[in-house]
TORDRENDREN-144343 format. One record per residue (C-alpha): residue in one letter; x, y, z negated. Coordinates in Angstrom, 2 decimals, always signed. Example, Ala and Ser with C-alpha at 12.3 -4.5 7.8 and 13.67 -1.06 7.14 Angstrom:
BEGIN
<'A' <+12.30 -4.50 -7.80>>
<'S' <+13.67 -1.06 -7.14>>
***
This chain:
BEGIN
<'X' <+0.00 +0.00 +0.00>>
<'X' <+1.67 +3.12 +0.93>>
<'X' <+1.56 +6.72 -1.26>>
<'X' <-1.67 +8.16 -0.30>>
<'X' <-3.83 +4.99 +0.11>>
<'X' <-2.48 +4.32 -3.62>>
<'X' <-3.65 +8.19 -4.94>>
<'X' <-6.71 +7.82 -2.87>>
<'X' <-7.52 +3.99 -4.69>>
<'X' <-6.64 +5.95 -7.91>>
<'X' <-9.14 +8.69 -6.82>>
<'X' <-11.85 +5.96 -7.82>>
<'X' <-10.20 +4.88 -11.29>>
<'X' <-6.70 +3.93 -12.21>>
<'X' <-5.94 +0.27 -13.32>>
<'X' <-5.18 +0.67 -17.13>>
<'X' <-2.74 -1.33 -18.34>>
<'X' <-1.16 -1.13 -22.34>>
<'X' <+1.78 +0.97 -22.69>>
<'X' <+4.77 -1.08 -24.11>>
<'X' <+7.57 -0.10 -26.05>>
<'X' <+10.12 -1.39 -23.32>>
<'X' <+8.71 +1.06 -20.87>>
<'X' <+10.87 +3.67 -19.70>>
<'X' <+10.04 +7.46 -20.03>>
<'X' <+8.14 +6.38 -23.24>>
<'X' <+7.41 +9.43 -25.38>>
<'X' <+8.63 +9.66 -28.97>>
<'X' <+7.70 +12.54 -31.50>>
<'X' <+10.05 +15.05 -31.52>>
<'X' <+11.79 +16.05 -33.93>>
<'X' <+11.48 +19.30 -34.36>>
<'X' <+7.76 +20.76 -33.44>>
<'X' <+7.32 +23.12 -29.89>>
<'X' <+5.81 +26.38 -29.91>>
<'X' <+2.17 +27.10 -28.52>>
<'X' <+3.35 +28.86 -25.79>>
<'X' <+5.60 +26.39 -24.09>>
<'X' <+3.10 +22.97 -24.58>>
<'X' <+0.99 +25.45 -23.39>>
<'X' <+2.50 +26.20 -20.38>>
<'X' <+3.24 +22.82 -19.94>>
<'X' <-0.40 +21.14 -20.01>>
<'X' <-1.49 +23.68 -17.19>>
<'X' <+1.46 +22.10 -15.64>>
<'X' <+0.41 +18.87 -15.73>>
<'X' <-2.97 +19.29 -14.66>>
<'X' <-1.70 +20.70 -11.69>>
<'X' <-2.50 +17.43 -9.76>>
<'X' <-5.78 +16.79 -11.43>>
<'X' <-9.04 +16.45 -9.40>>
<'X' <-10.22 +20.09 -8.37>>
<'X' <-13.50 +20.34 -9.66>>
<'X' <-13.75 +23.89 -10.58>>
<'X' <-14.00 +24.12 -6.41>>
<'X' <-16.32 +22.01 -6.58>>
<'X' <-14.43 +19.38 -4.74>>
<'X' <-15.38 +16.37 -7.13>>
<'X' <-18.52 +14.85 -7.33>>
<'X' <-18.18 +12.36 -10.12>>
<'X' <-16.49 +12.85 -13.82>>
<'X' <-17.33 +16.36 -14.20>>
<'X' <-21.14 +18.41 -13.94>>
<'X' <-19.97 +22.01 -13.47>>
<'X' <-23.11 +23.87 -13.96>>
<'X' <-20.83 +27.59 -13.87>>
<'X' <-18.40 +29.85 -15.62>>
<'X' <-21.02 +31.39 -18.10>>
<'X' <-22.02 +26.82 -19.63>>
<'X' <-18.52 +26.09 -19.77>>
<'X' <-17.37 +28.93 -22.03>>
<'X' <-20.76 +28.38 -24.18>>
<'X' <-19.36 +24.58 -24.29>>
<'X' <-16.15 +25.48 -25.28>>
<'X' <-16.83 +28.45 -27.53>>
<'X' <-19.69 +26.49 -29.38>>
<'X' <-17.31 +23.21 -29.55>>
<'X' <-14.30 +25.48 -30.85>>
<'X' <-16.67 +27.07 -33.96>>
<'X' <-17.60 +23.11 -35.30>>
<'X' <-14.04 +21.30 -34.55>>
<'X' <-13.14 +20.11 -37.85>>
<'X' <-16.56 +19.44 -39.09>>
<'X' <-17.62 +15.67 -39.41>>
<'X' <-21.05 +14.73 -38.79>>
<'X' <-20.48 +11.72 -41.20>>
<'X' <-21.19 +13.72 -43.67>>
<'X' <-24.89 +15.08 -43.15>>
<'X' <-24.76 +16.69 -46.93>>
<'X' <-21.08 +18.51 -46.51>>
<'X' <-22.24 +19.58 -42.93>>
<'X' <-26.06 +20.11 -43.24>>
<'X' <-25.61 +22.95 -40.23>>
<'X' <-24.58 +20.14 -37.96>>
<'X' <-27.01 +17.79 -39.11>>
<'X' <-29.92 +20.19 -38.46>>
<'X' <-28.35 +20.63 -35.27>>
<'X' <-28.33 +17.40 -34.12>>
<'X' <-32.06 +17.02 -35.31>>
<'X' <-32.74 +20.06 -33.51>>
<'X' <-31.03 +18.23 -30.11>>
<'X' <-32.76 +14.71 -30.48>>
<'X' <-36.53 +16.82 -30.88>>
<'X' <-35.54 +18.90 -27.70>>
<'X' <-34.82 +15.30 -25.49>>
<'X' <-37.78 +13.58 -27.17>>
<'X' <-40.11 +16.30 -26.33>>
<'X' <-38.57 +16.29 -22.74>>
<'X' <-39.07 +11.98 -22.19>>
<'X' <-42.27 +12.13 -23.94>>
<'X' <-41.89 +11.04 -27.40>>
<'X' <-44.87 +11.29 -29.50>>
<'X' <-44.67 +12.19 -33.40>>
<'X' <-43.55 +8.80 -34.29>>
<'X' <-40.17 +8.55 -31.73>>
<'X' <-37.06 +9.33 -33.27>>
<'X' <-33.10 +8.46 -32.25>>
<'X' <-29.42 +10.33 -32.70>>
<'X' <-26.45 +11.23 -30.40>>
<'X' <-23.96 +9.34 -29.67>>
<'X' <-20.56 +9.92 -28.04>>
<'X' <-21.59 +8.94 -24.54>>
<'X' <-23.83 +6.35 -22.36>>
<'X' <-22.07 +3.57 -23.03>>
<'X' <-22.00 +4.11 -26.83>>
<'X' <-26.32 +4.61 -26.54>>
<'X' <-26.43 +1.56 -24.29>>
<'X' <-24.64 -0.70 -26.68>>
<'X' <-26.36 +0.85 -29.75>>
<'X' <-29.69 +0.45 -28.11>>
<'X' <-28.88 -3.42 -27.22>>
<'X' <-27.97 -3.80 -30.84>>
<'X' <-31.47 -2.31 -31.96>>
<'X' <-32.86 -4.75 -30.20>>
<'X' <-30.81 -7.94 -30.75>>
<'X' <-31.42 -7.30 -34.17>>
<'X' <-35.45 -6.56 -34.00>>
<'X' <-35.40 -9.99 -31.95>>
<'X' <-33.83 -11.72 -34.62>>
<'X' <-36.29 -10.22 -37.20>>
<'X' <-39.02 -11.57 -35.63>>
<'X' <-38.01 -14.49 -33.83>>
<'X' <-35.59 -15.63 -36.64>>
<'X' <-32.18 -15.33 -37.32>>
<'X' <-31.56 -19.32 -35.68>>
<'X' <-28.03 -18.81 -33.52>>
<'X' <-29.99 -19.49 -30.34>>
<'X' <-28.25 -18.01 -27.28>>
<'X' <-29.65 -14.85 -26.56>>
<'X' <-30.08 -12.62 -22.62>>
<'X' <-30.52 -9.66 -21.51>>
<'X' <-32.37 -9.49 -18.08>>
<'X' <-31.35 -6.56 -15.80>>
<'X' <-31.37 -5.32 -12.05>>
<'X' <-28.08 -5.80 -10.23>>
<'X' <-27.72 -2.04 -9.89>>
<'X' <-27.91 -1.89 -13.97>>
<'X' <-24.89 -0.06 -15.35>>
<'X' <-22.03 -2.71 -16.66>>
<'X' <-22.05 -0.75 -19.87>>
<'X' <-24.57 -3.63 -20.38>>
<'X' <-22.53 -5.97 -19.89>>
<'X' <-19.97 -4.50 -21.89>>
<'X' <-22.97 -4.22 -25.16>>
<'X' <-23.63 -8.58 -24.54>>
<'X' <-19.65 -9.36 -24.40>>
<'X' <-19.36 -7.40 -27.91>>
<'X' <-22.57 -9.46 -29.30>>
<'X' <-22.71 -12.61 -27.57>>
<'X' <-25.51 -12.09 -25.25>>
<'X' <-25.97 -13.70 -22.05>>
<'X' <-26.45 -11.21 -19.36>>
<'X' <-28.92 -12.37 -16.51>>
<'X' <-28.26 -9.43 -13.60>>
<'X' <-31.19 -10.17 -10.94>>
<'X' <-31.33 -9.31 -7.15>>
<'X' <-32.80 -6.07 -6.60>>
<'X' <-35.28 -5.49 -3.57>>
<'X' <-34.29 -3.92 -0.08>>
<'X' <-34.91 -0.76 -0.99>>
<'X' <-32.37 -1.13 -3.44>>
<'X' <-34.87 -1.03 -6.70>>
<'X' <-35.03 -3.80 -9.60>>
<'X' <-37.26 -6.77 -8.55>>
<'X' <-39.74 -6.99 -11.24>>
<'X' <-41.30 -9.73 -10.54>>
<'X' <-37.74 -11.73 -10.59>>
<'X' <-37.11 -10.11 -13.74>>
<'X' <-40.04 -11.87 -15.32>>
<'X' <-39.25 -15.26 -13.80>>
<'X' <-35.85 -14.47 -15.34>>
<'X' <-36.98 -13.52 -18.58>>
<'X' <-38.04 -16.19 -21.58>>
<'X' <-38.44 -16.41 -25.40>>
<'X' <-34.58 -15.66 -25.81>>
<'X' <-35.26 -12.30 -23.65>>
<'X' <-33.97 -9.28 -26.09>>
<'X' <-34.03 -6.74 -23.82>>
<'X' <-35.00 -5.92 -20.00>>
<'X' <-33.68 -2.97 -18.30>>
<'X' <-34.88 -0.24 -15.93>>
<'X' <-32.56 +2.63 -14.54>>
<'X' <-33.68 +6.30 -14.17>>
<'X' <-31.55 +6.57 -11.75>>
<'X' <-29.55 +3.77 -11.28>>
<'X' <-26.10 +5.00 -10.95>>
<'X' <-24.78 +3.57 -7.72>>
<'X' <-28.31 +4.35 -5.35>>
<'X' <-29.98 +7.40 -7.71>>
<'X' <-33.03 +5.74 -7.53>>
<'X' <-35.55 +5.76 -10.17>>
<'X' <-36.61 +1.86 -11.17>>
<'X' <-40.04 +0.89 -10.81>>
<'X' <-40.59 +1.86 -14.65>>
<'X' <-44.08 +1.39 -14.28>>
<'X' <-44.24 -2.13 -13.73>>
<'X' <-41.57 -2.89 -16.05>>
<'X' <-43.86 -1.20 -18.82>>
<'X' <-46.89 -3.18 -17.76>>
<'X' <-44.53 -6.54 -17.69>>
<'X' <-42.90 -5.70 -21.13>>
<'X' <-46.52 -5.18 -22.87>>
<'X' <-47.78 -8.70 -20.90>>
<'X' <-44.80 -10.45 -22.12>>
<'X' <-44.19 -8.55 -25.55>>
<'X' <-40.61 -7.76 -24.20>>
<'X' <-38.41 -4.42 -25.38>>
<'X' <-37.74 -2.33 -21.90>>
<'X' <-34.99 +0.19 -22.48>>
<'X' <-35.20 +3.14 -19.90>>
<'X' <-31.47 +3.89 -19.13>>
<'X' <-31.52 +7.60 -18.56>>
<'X' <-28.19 +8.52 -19.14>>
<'X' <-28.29 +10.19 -15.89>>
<'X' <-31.23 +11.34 -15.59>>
<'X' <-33.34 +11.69 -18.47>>
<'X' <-32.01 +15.72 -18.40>>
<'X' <-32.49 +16.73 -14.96>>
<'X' <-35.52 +14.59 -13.99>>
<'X' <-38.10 +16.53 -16.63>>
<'X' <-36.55 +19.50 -15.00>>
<'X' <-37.19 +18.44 -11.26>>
<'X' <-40.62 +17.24 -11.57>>
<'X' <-41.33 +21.22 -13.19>>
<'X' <-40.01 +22.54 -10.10>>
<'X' <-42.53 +20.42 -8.11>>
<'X' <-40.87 +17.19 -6.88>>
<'X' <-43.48 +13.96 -7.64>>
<'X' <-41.38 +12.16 -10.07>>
<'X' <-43.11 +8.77 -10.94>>
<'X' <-43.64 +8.06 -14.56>>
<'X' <-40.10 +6.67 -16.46>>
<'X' <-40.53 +7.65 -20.09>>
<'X' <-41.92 +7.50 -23.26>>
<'X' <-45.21 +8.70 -21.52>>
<'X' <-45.57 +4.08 -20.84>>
<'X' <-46.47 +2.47 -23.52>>
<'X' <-44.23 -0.36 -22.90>>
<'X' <-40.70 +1.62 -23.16>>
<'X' <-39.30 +0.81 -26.57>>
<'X' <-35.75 +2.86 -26.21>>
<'X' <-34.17 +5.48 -24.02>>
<'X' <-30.29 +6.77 -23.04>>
<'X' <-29.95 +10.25 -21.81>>
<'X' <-26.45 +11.29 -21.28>>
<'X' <-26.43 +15.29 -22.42>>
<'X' <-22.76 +15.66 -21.34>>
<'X' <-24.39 +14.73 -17.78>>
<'X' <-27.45 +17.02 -16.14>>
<'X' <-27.88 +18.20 -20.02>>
<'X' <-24.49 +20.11 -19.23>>
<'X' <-23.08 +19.73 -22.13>>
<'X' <-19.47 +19.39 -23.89>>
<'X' <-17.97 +15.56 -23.84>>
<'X' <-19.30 +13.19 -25.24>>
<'X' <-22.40 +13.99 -26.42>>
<'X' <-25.73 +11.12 -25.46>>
<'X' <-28.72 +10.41 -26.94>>
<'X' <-30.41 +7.33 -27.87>>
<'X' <-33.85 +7.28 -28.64>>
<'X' <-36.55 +4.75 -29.54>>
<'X' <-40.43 +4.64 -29.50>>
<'X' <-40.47 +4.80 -33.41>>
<'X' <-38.49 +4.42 -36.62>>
<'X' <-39.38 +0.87 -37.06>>
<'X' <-37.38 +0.01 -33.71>>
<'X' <-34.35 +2.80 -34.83>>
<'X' <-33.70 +0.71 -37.84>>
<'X' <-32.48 -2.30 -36.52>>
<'X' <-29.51 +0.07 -34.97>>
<'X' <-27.89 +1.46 -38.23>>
<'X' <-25.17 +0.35 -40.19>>
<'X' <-25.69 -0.05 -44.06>>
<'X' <-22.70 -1.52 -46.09>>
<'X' <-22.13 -1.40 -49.53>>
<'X' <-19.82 -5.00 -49.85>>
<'X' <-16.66 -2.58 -50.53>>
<'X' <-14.93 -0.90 -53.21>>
<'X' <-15.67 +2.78 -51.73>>
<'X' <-19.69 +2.37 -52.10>>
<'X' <-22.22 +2.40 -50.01>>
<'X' <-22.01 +3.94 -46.47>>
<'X' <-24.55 +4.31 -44.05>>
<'X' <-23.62 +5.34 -40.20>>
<'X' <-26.66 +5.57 -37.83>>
<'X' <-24.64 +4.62 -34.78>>
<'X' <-21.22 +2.20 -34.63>>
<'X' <-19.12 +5.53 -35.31>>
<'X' <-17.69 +6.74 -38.36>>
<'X' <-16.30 +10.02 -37.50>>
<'X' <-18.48 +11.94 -35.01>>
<'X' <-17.37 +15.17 -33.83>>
<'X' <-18.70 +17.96 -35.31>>
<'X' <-17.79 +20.15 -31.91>>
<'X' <-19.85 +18.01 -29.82>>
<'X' <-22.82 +18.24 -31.70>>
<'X' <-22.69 +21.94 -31.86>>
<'X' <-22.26 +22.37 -28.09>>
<'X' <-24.81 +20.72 -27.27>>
<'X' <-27.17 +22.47 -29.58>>
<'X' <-26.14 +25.17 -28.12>>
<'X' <-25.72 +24.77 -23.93>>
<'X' <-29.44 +23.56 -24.74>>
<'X' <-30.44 +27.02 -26.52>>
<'X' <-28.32 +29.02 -23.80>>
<'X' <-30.16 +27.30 -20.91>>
<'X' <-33.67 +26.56 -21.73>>
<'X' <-36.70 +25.33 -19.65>>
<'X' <-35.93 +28.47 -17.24>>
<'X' <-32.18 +28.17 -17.19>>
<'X' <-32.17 +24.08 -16.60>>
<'X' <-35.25 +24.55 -13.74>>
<'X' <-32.67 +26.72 -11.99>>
<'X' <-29.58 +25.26 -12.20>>
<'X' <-31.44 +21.33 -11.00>>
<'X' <-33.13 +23.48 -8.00>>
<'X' <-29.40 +23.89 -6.99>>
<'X' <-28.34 +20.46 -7.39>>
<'X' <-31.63 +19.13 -5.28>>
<'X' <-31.50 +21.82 -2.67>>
<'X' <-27.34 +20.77 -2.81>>
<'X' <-28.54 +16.94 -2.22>>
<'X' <-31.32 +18.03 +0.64>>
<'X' <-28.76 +19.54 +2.23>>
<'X' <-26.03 +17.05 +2.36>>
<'X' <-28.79 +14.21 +3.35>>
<'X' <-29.00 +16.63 +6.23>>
<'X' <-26.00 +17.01 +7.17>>
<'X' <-24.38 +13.38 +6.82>>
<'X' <-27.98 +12.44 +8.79>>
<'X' <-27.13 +14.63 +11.90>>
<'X' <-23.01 +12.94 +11.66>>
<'X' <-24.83 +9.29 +11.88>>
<'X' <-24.94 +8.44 +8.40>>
<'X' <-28.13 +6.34 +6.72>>
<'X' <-29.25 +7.89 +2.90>>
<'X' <-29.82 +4.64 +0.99>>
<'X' <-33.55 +4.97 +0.02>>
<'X' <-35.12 +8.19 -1.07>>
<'X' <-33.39 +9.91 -3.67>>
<'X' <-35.17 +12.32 -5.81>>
<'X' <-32.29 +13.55 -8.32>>
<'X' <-28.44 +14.58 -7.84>>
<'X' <-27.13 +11.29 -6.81>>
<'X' <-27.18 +10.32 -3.76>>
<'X' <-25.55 +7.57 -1.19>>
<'X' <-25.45 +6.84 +2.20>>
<'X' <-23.82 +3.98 +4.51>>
<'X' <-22.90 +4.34 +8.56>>
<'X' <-23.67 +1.52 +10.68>>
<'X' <-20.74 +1.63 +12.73>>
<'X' <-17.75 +2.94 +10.82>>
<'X' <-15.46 +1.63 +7.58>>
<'X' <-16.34 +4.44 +4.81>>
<'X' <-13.90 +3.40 +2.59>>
<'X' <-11.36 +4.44 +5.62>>
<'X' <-13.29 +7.73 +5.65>>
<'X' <-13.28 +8.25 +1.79>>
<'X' <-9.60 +8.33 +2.66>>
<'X' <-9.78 +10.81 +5.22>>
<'X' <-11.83 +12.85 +2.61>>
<'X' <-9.47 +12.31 -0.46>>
<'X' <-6.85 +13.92 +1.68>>
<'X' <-8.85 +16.68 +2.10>>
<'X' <-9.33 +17.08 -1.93>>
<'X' <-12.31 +14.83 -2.10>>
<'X' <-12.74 +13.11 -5.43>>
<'X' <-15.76 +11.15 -4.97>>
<'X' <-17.52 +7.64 -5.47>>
<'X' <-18.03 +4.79 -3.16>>
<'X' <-20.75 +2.04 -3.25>>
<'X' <-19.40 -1.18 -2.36>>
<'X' <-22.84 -3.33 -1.98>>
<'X' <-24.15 -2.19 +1.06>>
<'X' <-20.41 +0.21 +1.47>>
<'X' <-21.76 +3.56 +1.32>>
<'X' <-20.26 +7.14 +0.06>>
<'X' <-21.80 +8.25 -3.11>>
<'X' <-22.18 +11.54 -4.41>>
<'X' <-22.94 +12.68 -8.10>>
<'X' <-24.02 +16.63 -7.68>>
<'X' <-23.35 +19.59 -9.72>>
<'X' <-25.05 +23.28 -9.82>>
<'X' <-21.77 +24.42 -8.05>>
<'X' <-22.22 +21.73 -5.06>>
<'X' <-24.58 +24.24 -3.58>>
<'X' <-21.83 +26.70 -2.49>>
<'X' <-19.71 +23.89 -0.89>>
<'X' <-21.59 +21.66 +0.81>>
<'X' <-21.04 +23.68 +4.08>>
<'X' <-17.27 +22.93 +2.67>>
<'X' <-18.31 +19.22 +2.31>>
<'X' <-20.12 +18.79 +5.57>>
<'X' <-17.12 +20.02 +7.59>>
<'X' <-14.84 +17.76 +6.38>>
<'X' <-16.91 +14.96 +6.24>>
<'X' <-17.49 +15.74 +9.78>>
<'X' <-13.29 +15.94 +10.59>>
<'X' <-12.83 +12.90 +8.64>>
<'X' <-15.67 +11.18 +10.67>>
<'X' <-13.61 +12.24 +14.04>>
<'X' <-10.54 +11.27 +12.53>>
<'X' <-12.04 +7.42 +11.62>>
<'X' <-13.44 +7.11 +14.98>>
<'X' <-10.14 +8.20 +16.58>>
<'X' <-8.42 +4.82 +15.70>>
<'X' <-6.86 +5.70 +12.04>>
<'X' <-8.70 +3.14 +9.73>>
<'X' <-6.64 +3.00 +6.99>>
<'X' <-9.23 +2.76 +3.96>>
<'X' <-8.96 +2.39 +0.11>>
<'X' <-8.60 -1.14 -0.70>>
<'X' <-11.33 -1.10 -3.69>>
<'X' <-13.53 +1.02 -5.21>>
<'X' <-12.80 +1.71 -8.96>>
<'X' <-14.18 +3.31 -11.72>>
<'X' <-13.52 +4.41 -15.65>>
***
C-alpha cells in the first residue's frame, strides 16, 4: 500500500494497536515541566494534519453547527471542569443541570410524566447501559436461571450492540434487513423467543440514515411482551426539530407504547461538547435495573446511575447550556441547513450518476454508482481534503451533515465531480477497507 492509499484507509479509522515499552520514540515525563506557551505552540502544531472540519471538509467525527455553539461549548465546559457529577450533593448545580437536560430530550421523544433516564458519556456508553437495563429486568421476571440470553437486531444496527452482549454474555442475533435497506420486522419476530432481552430499531440507522419501521416494532414488542430500544443517538435531536419545520417524520418515540428505552447522542445534532448522550426509559421501574448499588466494601455504600464513576462535570454543563443558547428556534434553523445541505447534495451526486440509498429524511445520507469503484473515488476525494464515510454493503459514499455543510456543498459537488472524471479516466486506486472508531 503506498503513502496516500495508507492516509486515505486511515481517513476511515486507524488500526489501534497497544503501545509497548520497546517502541521507539516512546514518550517519557520530563523532567522538568514546559511552559504554557511552548506545549501550546506545539499542540497547534500537531494538529496541523488533522481532518479540516472547521471548512467544513469532514462529514463524520465532528457536527460544526458555527463559531457562536462552539465557544458556548467550550466556555460552558471550561466554567464546570473540575466538578464531578459523582457527587450530586457537593455539585447540586450540575445535578440540576443534568435534570434540567434529560426533561428537555424527554419532552422532545415524547416522554410522558412517568419517563425518566441520565447522560452518559456517549452512544455507546447509553447503548450498553440500556442493554444492561434490560438484561437485568429480563432476569427479574423471567428468573435469574443462567440461560443463554439474545438480543435481536437489524443488520444495519450499530455494533455498539454488539460491543454491550460481548461485555454481558448475550448472544447477538443481527437479521437481514429489507431492500430498501430497513429492519425486517417480521424476521425479527421469527428471530426472537423467550430468551429475547431486547429488539432494536434505529432512528436513523447510521450507515443508510433511515428511520426503522418503529411502528411495527412497537406493535410486535406489545404482541410479544418484548423491550424495543429506539437507538436515537443520531437522531433523536435533529428529527423533533425536522418534523417542526414540516418534513413527515413517521412516529419513532416514546409517543408508541411499545418503546421501553431510548439513546440520543447530544454531542451529535444536540451540538453539544464531547461526550455527552442520553439514555432514557419509558419509566423508573425500567431505569432501575440500569444502576449500580454496592455497599460489599470498606468505603460504604455507592450508588452510580450509569457504569461511570467520574463523570465530567464540563460536559454536563455544556450541554445544559448549547441547549439554553439554541432553543426550539435556534435548533429549527440550524437542521433546515443540514436538510436543505442533504437536498442539495442528493442533487447534485444524482445529476453525476450516483443512486441515494432509499429516502433519507435527516443529515445522513448515502449513495452507490452503478458503474464505478467508490472506494477508488473516496480516494480521489481524500486527496482533495475529504474526510468522509463509506458504506461497504451495497459500497456507497456516506455523508454525516453539519449546519456548516450548507456553504460547501457547491465545494463538495465540484470535487466529487473531478474525482468522478478522474475514476473514470483509468486511475482506480481505492482504499482497501472502510474503517471506523
Amino acid at each position: 500500500m503506498d503513502e496516500s492509499n495508507e492516509r486515505a484507509g486511515r481517513a476511515c479509522g486507524p488500526v489501534l494497536t497497544s503501545v509497548r515499552m520497546t517502541d521507539e520514540g516512546v514518550t517519557k515525563l520530563p523532567e522538568q515541566g514546559v511552559s504554557w506557551p511552548e506545549l501550546r505552540a506545539e499542540m497547534l502544531t500537531r494538529g496541523q494534519h488533522d481532518a479540516n472540519w472547521r471548512e467544513g471538509k469532514t462529514a463524520v467525527y465532528v457536527f460544526n453547527a458555527g463559531d457562536d455553539v462552539t465557544q458556548v461549548q467550550k466556555e460552558a465546559y471550561a466554567l464546570y471542569q473540575s466538578e464531578n457529577g459523582l457527587g450530586p450533593a457537593a455539585f447540586p448545580s450540575l445535578h440540576h443541570m443534568e435534570l434540567d437536560v434529560v426533561r428537555m430530550g424527554l419532552t422532545l421523544l415524547h416522554g410522558d410524566a412517568d419517563a425518566t433516564g441520565n447522560m452518559t458519556s456517549g452512544g455507546t456508553d447509553s447503548i450498553t447501559m440500556a442493554v444492561k437495563a434490560a438484561r437485568d429486568f429480563h432476569r427479574s421476571m423471567a428468573g435469574d436461571d443462567h440461560r443463554q440470553r439474545n438480543i435481536v437486531i437489524p443488520q444495519s444496527a450499530h455494533p455498539a450492540f454488539d460491543k454491550a452482549s460481548t461485555l454481558m454474555d448475550l448472544e447477538v442475533r443481527r437479521v437481514p434487513i429489507r431492500s430498501d435497506h430497513l429492519a425486517d420486522v417480521t424476521a425479527m419476530s421469527d428471530a426472537a423467543d423467550d430468551d429475547t432481552v431486547m429488539i432494536v430499531g434505529s432512528a436513523p440507522s447510521f450507515p443508510f440514515g433511515l428511520i426503522d419501521p418503529i411502528v411495527e416494532l412497537s406493535d410486535l414488542a406489545q404482541e410479544r411482551g418484548l423491550w424495543l430500544h429506539v437507538d436515537a443517538c443520531v437522531g433523536g435531536y435533529i428529527a423533533p426539530f425536522v418534523r417542526m419545520n414540516g418534513a413527515p417524520i413517521p412516529p419513532f418515540d416514546f409517543e408508541l407504547p411499545g418503546v421501553s428505552s431510548m439513546s440520543a447522542d447530544l454531542h451529535k445534532y444536540g451540538y453539544c461538547a464531547k461526550g455527552a448522550s442520553t439514555v432514557l426509559f419509558r419509566s423508573e421501574e425500567l431505569r432501575s435495573h440500569m444502576v449500580f448499588d454496592h455497599r460489599l466494601w470498606p468505603g460504604g455504600r455507592m450508588v452510580t446511575p450509569t457504569l461511570a464513576g467520574t463523570r465530567p462535570g464540563g460536559a454536563i454543563s455544556a450541554a445544559w447550556a448549547v441547549m439554553h443558547y439554541l432553543g426550539e428556534a435556534g435548533y429549527r434553523t440550524k437542521h433546515r441547513q443540514v436538510t436543505d445541505a442533504r437536498e442539495s447534495i442528493e442533487a447534485g451526486v444524482g445529476e453525476l450518476g450516483f443512486e441515494v440509498l432509499g429516502s433519507p429524511q435527516l443529515g445522513l445520507v448515502a449513495f452507490s454508482h452503478p458503474d464505478l469503484d467508490v472506494f477508488a473515488i473516496y480516494k480521489q476525494m481524500y486527496r482533495r481534503g475529504w474526510i468522509t464515510a463509506l458504506v461497504t454493503d451495497p459500497p456507497a459514499l456516506h455523508l454525516m451533515l453539519s449546519p456548516f455543510h450548507a456553504e460547501v456543498t457547491h465545494t463538495y459537488l465540484a470535487d466529487l465531480s473531478d474525482s468522478v472524471a478522474v475514476v473514470r479516466g483509468g486511475d482506480t486506486e481505492r482504499v482497501t477497507e472502510a474503517r471506523y472508531s
